[in-house]
Phi, psi and omega in degrees: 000331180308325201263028163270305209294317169285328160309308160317280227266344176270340178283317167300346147269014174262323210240334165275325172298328223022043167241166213288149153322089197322148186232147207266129156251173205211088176333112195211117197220162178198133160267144209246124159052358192092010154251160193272130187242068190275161188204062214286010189250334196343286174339328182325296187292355134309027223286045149264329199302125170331330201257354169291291157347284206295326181275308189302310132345295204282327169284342156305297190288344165304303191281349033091261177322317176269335169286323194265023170246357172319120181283151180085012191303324185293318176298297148008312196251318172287322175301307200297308153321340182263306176299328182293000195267071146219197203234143182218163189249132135259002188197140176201152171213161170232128173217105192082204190261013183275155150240152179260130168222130183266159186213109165240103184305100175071264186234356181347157178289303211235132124015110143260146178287085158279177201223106163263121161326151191300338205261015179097347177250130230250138148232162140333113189270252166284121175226106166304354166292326172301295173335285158270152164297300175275046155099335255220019178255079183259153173240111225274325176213135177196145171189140185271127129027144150298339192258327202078026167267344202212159196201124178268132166195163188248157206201128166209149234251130139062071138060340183308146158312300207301133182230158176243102099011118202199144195238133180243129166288107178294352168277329167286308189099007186211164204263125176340169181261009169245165212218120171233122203266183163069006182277087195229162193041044152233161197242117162304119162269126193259139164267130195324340173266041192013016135317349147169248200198116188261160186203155160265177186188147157240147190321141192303135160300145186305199211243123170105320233247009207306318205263353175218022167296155163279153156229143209213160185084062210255133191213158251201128211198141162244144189250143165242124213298134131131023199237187233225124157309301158332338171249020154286162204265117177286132181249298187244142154207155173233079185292358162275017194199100199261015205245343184292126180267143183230160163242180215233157142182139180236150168317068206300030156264320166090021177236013152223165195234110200281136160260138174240116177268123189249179164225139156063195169244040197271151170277328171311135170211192173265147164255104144304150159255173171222122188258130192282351200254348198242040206030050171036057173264121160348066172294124168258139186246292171245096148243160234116113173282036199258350192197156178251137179219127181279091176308134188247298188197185199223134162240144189020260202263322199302176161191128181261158169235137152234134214231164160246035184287098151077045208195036178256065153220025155083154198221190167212111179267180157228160191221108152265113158352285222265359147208078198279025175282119208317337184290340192274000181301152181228146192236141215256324177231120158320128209291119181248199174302310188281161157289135194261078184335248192266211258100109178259128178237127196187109193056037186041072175192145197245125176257120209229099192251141179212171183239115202260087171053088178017047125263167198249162210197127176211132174251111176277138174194129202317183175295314205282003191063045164297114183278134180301284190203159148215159201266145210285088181293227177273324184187232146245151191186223167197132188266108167249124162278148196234094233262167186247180197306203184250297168284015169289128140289323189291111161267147168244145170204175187228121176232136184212169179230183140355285159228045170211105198322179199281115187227144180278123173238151183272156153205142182296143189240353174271328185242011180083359199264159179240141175204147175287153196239311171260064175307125151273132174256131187259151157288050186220160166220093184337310225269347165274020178225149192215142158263144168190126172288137179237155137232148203237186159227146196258154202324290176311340185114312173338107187310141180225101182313166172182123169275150157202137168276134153197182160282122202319166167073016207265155180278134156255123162222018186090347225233343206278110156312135191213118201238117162256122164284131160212204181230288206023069145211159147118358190084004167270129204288154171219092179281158185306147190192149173272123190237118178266011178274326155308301170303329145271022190253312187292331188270007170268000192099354200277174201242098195254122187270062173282089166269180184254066170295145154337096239129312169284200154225065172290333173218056147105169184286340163284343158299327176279254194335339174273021197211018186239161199009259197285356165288325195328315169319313173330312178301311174299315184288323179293279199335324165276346175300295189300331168284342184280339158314280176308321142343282198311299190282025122081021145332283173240193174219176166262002141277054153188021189245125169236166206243140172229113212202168171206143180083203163314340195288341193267348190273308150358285178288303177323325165292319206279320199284342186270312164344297216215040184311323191277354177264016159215166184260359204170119177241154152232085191276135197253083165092325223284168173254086219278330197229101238259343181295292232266329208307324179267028163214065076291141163041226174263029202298287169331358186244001149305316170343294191303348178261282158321327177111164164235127190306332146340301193248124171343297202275297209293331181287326167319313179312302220267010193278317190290336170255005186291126178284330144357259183262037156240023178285115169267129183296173193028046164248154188264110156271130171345172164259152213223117137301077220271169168213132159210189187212143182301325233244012182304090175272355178238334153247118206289197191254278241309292206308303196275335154273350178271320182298328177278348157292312185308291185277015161298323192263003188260319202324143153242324175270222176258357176290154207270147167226074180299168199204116208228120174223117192272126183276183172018067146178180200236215181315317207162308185285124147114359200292123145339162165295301167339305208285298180351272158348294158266011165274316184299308202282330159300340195252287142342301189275331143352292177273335171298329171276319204295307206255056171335084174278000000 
């Protein structure tokens, strides 16, 4: 009866008070380095506890209670639907002479696999809609075989990171008996003679521990079709080194098998090799964190990379194995103004996408890096290529903007052409909207790009709703990309604001370094630079101006709003990582490091004492009103971080704006959320902004 009782008395003071559900503190202090460290939300970091349950409950139903009297909610829910209604391709590959393609028809939850036949005719590969009832079973990774008889894919439950493995035969359609567990930030590598699958996996977490154990000890594994997981075969493990991450890659020749020794979510890495034809013994090739390097593709011995070695905004070298001494390294493309994304080896030609002031750009060019041509595209936008066998002449890519959905194009590699393969018709009408990049300057002086979306023809009076997004961190880039939570944002009049803080890698890894450990205040400043832009140039104000992030983007928005409480009208932090001591004894939270610093050490816990959004929330400050958003089943920034920052900063509000706390049940970080979820996630986030920024 107590966790009845309490329960009871914390939803009724919320609802007779209309103030947030009291959250219990609990004299809790540590010394950090020699500060003294309190920390009265802890209890918190149990989110099994009855008494955790119970605060989370009271705390649903508070944000609950305030959203769901927000007016217009219904029109809301009928717009954001009509727009979610249509049908998109996200992805397509060719393998043997089959194409793989996902299709989500309309309001579907999920994404489905289909397979088209040489002769055009298309069925249901795979459908994950079958799998839950609600929706909330996404397939989270797949690839077919080289030949295109078999399609490796993941399936992953409640938003969790963690996937089941599972091999489906395309000519049946139905799935092999085996199964592989334990996987999680891995990509199936088939090996060319399609007989099986090399994968990394880290050891099962104890039991009760799934969703929040560290994980550490990452080991390298072949699986072979028609065999037992127990009976794979282990290729790598470094059990002196628990924090080394490892990915896969083979050879289309079948004779080396590559290791990309990662630490952490540093780009920098190690390569090893293994020659498979001489008894796979482990060659270090490149050791050492000092550059990141890729594999692209192989002639005998030779293996091109694309690399950021003395390079960071990246080149493409060759390395032959057999006389793999640095001098001999050769270098195939040059480092250029732009930043170089990815490298495709394909019909013997390196397809090369970079990036021209955060747009994508693709360059074809020859082995010896002649450049061919480069292809012309849709617009501006942002491209993911999708690359094919070494004899594919046919290339696939995606192309989207702002206010323009994901769309597939075939291209010829023989005659240069590009043609859409899927068109979407979308229910909007693009052409009453415009993009234009500004650039400003931030707090150092430092130039800083930025896009914005609005309706052509717009007043700068000051006066414009305005959702400025950002990130900066991990080296991810923020290119144009499509949203329908933007376009109902745009039909209210709003304005939507990306800028490219420092932090990404929009022009190269010295750019990702300036926005990482002892730099990181950079990122708050360019993020606060840009709203102050937008003022100044008469967009907005700051009663119309709101913040929005996920992830590191929520750690963002949380430095800022502590910052800067007075410069927005409205935060919405997402998902974020909130408590900058703790962050690394969760999950994978320690592989943060490489980004962040680690709070273990002195100098780096100094950084991060000034900007943790925790524990830089201030009593008696009137803060906005604050939307925290997380989900139970968030296995890579665990809810604790988003229920302690959202206690804290309840019991700190001195005014009346709401500081609300949103916890999305069967679902995780973001990846894999139903439509459904989608949805009413949109429509809460919208009507949301329509009162803070009285729209």
């Amino acid at each position: 009866m107590r966790l009845e009782f309490y329960l009871f008395f914390l939803c009724m003071f919320a609802i007779a008070f209309g103030a947030p559900p009291p959250s219990k503190r609990i004299d809790f202090e540590e010394q950090l380095h020699g500060v003294k460290v309190t920390d009265p939300y802890r209890w918190l970091e149990d989110v099994d506890s009855s008494e955790t349950r119970a605060w989370v409950i009271a705390q649903s139903q508070y944000a609950r209670a305030h959203l769901d009297k927000l007016p217009g909610r219904a029109q809301l829910l009928k717009r954001i639907t009509e727009l979610m209604d249509y049908t998109r391709y996200p992805a397509l590959v060719k393998r043997g002479k089959r194409i793989f393609f996902l299709r989500r028809e309309g309001l579907q939850n999920q994404a489905v696999l289909y397979v088209q036949e040489p002769d055009g005719r298309q069925r249901i590969l795979l459908d994950p809609n079958a799998m839950a009832k609600d929706g909330t079973a996404a397939l989270s990774t797949w690839e077919p075989s080289p030949n295109g008889k078999y399609v490796v894919y993941g399936i992953a439950v409640a938003g969790s990171d963690w996937q089941i493995w599972r091999v489906r035969g395309v000519d049946s359609g139905k799935d092999l008996d085996d199964r592989v567990e334990w996987i999680k930030f891995a990509a199936p590598v088939w090996s060319p003679d399609n007989k099986g699958v090399y994968y990394t996996r880290f050891p099962e977490p104890p039991e009760g521990e799934r969703l929040t154990a560290v994980n550490f000890f990452n080991k390298v594994y072949y699986h072979r079709l028609g065999t037992k997981q127990s009976d794979d075969k282990l290729l790598y493990e470094r059990p002196d080194q628990k924090e080394w991450r490892f990915d896969a890659w083979a050879s289309e020749d079948g004779r080396y098998l590559l290791l990309v020794v990662g630490f952490g979510t540093a780009v920098e890495n190690q390569i090893f090799y293994q020659d498979l034809r001489s008894g796979g013994k482990t060659v270090e090739l490149i050791r050492g964190f000092d550059a990141a390097y890729v594999p692209i593709g192989s002639k005998g011995s030779v293996v091109y990379f694309q690399t950021t070695d003395r390079a960071p905004r990246g080149r493409v070298i060759a390395i032959d194995l057999e006389n793999p001494d640095r001098a001999q390294w050769k270098e195939i493309i040059p480092q250029s103004k732009d930043t170089l994304e990815q490298t495709f080896w394909t019909a013997g030609k390196l397809i090369c996408q970079y990036m021209r002031d955060v747009k994508s750009a693709i360059e074809v060019h020859d082995l010896d890096g002649k450049l061919l041509y480069e292809v012309k595209l849709p617009g501006v936008g942002q491209v993911v290529w999708s690359s094919g066998a070494q004899e594919e002449m046919e290339q696939f890519f995606s192309f989207t903007g702002f206010t323009t959905p994901g769309t597939i194009y075939g291209h010829d590699l023989k005659t240069r052409e590009s043609r859409p393969v899927f068109p979407t018709a979308l229910p909007f009408d693009t052409s009453l909207y415009e993009t234009k990049q500004v650039f400003y300057a931030s707090k150092d002086g430092t130039r800083i790009p930025m896009f914005l979306t609005y309706r052509r023809n717009i007043a700068r009076n000051g006066e414009n709703p305005t959702l400025l997004y950002g990130y900066g961190g991990f080296s991810v880039s923020l290119l144009p990309s499509f949203s329908i939570l933007y376009l109902a944002f745009l039909e209210k009049g709003g304005v939507v604001a990306i800028p490219n803080l420092r932090g990404g890698g929009e022009y190269g890894e010295e750019w990702h370094r300036a926005g990482m450990k002892q730099n990181k205040q950079n990122v708050f400043d360019d993020f606060i630079g840009a709203a102050q832009w937008l003022i100044a140039n008469k967009y907005t104000s700051s009663r119309k101006l709101a913040m929005m992030g996920g992830s590191n983007g929520g750690l963002l928005v949380g430095a800022s709003l502590n910052q800067r409480p007075d410069l927005f009208a409205a935060a919405i932090p997402m998902v974020g990582v909130m408590d900058m001591l703790r962050f690394h004894k969760f999950t994978v939270g320690q592989a943060w490091t490489s980004d962040y610093g680690n709070p273990d050490h002195r100098e780096d816990f100094v950084t991060m004492m000034k900007y943790s959004p925790l524990q830089n929330i201030r009593p008696g400050v009137q803060y906005p009103p604050t939307l925290i958003m997380t989900a139970d089943h968030d296995d890579r920034v665990v809810p604790a971080h988003s229920f302690k920052y959202g206690a804290a900063l309840q019991h700190a509000q001195e005014g009346k704006s709401p500081i609300l706390i949103r916890i999305e049940t069967s679902a995780g970080h973001g990846a894999g959320k139903p439509a459904s979820k989608t949805m009413a996630e949109y429509v809460d986030i919208i009507a949301f902004l329509q009162e803070s920024l009285r729209m």
